[in-house]
Structures are given as structure tokens and as C-alpha cells.
C-alpha positions in Angstrom: 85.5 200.4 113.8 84.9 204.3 114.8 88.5 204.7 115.2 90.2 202.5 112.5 87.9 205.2 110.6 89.4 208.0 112.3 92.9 206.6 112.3 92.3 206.4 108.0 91.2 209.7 107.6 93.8 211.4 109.8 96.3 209.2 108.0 94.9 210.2 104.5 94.2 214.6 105.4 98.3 214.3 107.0 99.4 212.7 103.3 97.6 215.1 101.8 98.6 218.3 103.9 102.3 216.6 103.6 102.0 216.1 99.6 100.5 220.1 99.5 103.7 220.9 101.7 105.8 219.2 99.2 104.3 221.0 96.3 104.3 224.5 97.9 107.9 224.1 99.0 108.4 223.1 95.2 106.3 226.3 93.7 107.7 228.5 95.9 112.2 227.5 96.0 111.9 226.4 91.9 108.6 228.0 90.4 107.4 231.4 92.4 109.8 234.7 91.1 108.9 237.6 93.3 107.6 240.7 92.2 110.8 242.8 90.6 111.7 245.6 88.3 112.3 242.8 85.7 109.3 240.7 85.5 107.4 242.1 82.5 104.2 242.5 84.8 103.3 245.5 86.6 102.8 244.6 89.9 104.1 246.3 93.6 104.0 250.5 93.0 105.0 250.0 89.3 103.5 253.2 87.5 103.8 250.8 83.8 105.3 247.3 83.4 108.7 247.6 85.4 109.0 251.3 85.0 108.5 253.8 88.0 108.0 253.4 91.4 110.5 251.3 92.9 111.9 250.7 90.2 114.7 252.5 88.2 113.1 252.5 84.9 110.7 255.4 84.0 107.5 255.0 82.3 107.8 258.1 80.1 110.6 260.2 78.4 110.8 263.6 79.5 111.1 266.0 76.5 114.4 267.5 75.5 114.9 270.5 73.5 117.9 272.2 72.3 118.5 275.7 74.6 119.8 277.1 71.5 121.9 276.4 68.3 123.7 278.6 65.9 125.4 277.9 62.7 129.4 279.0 62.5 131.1 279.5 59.4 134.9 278.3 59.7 136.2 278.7 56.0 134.8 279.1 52.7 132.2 276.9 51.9 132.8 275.0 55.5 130.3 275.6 58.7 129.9 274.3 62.5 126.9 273.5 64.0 126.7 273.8 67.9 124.0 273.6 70.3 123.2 273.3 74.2 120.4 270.6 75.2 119.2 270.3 78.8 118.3 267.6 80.5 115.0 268.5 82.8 114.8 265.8 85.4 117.4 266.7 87.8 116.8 263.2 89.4 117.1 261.0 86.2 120.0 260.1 83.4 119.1 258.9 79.2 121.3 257.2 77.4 121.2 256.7 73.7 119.6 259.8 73.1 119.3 260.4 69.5 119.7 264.3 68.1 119.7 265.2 64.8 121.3 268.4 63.6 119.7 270.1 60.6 121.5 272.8 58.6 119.0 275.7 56.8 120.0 278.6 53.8 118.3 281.5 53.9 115.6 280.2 52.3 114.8 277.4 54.8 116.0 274.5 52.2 117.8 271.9 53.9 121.1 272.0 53.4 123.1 269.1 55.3 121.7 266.4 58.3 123.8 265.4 60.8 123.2 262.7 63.4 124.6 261.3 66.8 123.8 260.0 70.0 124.9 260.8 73.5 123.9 260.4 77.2 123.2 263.2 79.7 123.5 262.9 83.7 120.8 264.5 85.9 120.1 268.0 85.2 123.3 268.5 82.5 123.6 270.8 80.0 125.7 269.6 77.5 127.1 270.9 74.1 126.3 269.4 70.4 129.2 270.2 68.2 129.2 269.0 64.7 132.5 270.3 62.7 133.7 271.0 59.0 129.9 270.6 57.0 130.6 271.4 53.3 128.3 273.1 51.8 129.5 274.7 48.5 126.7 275.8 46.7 124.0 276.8 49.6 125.1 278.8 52.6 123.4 277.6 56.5 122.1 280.2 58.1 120.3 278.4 61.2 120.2 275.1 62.4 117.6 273.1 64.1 118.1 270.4 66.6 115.7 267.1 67.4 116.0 265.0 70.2 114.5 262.1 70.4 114.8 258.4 72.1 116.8 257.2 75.2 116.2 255.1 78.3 115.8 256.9 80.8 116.6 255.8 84.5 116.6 257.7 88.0 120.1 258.5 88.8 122.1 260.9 90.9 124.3 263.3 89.7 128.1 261.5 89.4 130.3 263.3 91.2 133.1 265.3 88.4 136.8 263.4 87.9 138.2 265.9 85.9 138.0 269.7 86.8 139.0 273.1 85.0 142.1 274.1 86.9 142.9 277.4 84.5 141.6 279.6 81.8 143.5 282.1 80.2 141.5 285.3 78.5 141.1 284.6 74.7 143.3 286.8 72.6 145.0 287.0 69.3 142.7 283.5 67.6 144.1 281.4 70.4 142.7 280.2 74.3 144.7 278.5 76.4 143.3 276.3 80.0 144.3 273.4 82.1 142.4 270.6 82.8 142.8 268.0 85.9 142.2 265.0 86.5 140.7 264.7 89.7 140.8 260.7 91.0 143.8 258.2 91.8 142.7 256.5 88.3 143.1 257.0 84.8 140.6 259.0 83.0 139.4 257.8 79.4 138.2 259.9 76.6 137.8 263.6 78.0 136.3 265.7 75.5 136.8 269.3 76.3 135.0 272.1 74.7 135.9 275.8 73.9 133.0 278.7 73.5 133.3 282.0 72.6 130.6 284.9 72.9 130.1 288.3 72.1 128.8 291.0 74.1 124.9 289.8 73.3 125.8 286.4 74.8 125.4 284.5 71.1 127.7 282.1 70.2 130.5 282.8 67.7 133.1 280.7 67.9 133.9 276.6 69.3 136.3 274.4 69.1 136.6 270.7 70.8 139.8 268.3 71.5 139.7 264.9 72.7 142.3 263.1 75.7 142.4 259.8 75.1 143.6 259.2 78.6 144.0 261.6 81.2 146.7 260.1 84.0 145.7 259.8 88.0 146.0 262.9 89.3 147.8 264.7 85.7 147.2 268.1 85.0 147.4 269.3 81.3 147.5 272.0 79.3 145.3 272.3 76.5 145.4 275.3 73.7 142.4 275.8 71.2 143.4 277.8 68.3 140.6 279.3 65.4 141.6 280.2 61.8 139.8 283.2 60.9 139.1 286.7 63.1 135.4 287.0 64.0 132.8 289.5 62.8 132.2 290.2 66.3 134.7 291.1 69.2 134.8 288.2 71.8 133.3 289.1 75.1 133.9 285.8 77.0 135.0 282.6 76.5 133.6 279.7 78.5 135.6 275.8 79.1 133.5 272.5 79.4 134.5 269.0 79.8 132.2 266.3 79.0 133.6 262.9 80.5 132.7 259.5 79.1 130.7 257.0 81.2 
């Protein structure tokens, strides 16, 4: 009788270890997700809920402020806004970062608003440009910049696909530079920007053109071309291209 007892109770703990088995072989292959960067919870090194650490995400924005803007006037009654923003993580990309661009008279009245988005690698300064504001009536004098928004992700800095190759000295309302593309593939929607300074280093003068697509390995001339003469004599003139993602 002592062992038919045994014999049951071994037969009943090995169905039971063997049905627990089952069911943690079920749990774990259909139910169990592992910790990730995508589970809502905040779990491993997670700083938040899937945001630094380990994971790409990061918890909080870093602040981004405009280096500097100016207000240009093109024509009568017509005025450019341009600024440089920063990014300050030199390990970390945003995109859909929301600016907007505020235009002010003389007697900080708003005159226009002007709004955009945009997406900056690790560590890039990158030029605002917004052209041809009408403003009859009240002249800008200054601009102001906010920045605001983004996701933000840790990123390395993407190695460049299209390069300055040549910049002529600006004379007579007119700069002339070459641009290259850089890769065996074609390049889509180059913007390249054109700055000019006086001898105190401001701003006075920007234009911008657009390449829809830039050829594997194509080199091309640009020309940027301004309508009026400027107050100031130009001391240097600087190139950037901005590539899209």
C-alpha cells in the first residue's frame, strides 16, 4: 500500500511539474515580450519609459536657441528673415523641430509670423531663411526666433554627400560656387545657401536655391544673384548646403 502511495504521488507531482512545463513554455514562446526600447514600461537602464539608456530615445529635449537673427530688407516694402540655430548635443539628432520666426518694427509691434519645421544632425548649425515678407505699412527691424518640439534620438554625425568644390569672391551683386555630389547615387533636394557679411561679421545679405536632384558624382555650378547694392561693403561671403534626410 506504501508504494502504490508513492507510485500516486510521484505520478500526480510529474503531471503537475509537466502541466507547469507546458504552461511556462506557453508564457514564455506566445505571452512573455522581453524588456525593449518599445514596451511602454521603464524597465533595464531606461532613465523614463523607453527613453535613455539603452535605448535611442531621450527622456528630455535639450534646449535650442537661435545663435543669432537679423532682418534683411530686399525691396520696398519686402524683408528676409534669416537665422543660425545650433544643435547642442553633439551625440543626438531632432526631427520635427518646430521654429517660429517673428518679425518686430521699431516699436516692438509684431509685424509678420512665420513658421516651419526642420531636422538637425548632431552638433549642426543650420540656417533659417524665410524670403519675400510683405510688410507695407510697418517696417521689421529685428526678428526673434523660437524653437520648440522634436524627437530627439542619439545619432552620429552622417557622413556629407555633397561637398563645396568652389567659391568665387562676391563682386558686382553676384556669387558664383560649385557644388558636388559626393556618392555613386543620386542626391535629392540640396538646398544650398549663400551669406554675406560685413566687416563686423553681421549678416547682410542671403540668398538660397534648391537642386531637385543632384547626379552620382555631378558637379554643378550654381550663381546667386541680389537686386539691390548693400548699405555696407561685403567682407566675406560664406556657402552651405543643407542635404535632405
Amino acid at each position: 500500500m506504501y508504494w502504490a502511495v508513492r507510485r500516486q504521488l510521484a505520478f500526480f507531482f510529474s503531471a503537475v511539474l509537466l502541466i507547469g512545463l507546458i504552461g511556462l513554455g506557453v508564457w514564455y514562446f506566445f505571452i512573455y515580450a522581453p524588456p525593449s526600447c518599445f514596451d511602454g514600461v521603464q524597465n533595464n537602464d531606461e532613465a523614463g519609459i523607453d527613453c535613455d539608456g539603452s535605448c535611442a530615445l531621450l527622456c528630455r529635449a535639450p534646449r535650442v536657441d537661435a545663435v543669432w537673427s537679423r532682418v534683411l530688407r530686399v525691396a520696398p516694402g519686402v524683408y528676409h528673415g534669416v537665422a543660425k540655430i545650433k544643435n547642442p548635443e553633439s551625440l543626438a539628432k531632432v526631427d520635427g523641430l518646430s521654429y517660429s520666426f517673428s518679425f518686430f518694427d521699431a516699436k516692438n509691434i509684431l509685424v509678420a509670423v512665420r513658421k516651419g519645421q526642420l531636422q538637425l544632425n548632431p552638433g549642426e548649425t543650420r540656417t533659417i531663411f524665410e524670403q519675400s515678407v510683405v510688410a507695407p505699412e510697418r517696417v521689421p527691424v529685428r526678428a526673434f526666433v523660437e524653437v520648440t518640439g522634436g524627437v530627439w534620438n542619439k545619432a552620429e554625425t552622417p557622413a556629407r554627400r555633397v561637398r563645396i568644390v568652389r567659391q568665387e569672391p562676391y563682386a558686382n551683386l553676384r556669387l558664383d560656387a560649385e557644388i558636388e555630389n559626393l556618392t555613386a547615387d543620386p542626391v535629392l533636394e540640396t538646398t544650398v545657401f549663400a551669406l554675406l557679411y560685413n566687416d563686423r561679421d553681421i549678416v547682410i545679405g542671403v540668398s538660397k536655391t534648391t537642386i531637385d536632384v543632384l547626379a552620382p558624382r555631378e558637379q554643378r555650378p550654381i550663381t546667386f544673384t541680389w537686386i539691390e547694392p548693400f548699405a555696407d561693403e561685403v567682407e566675406r561671403a560664406d556657402v552651405e548646403v543643407v542635404e535632405t534626410p
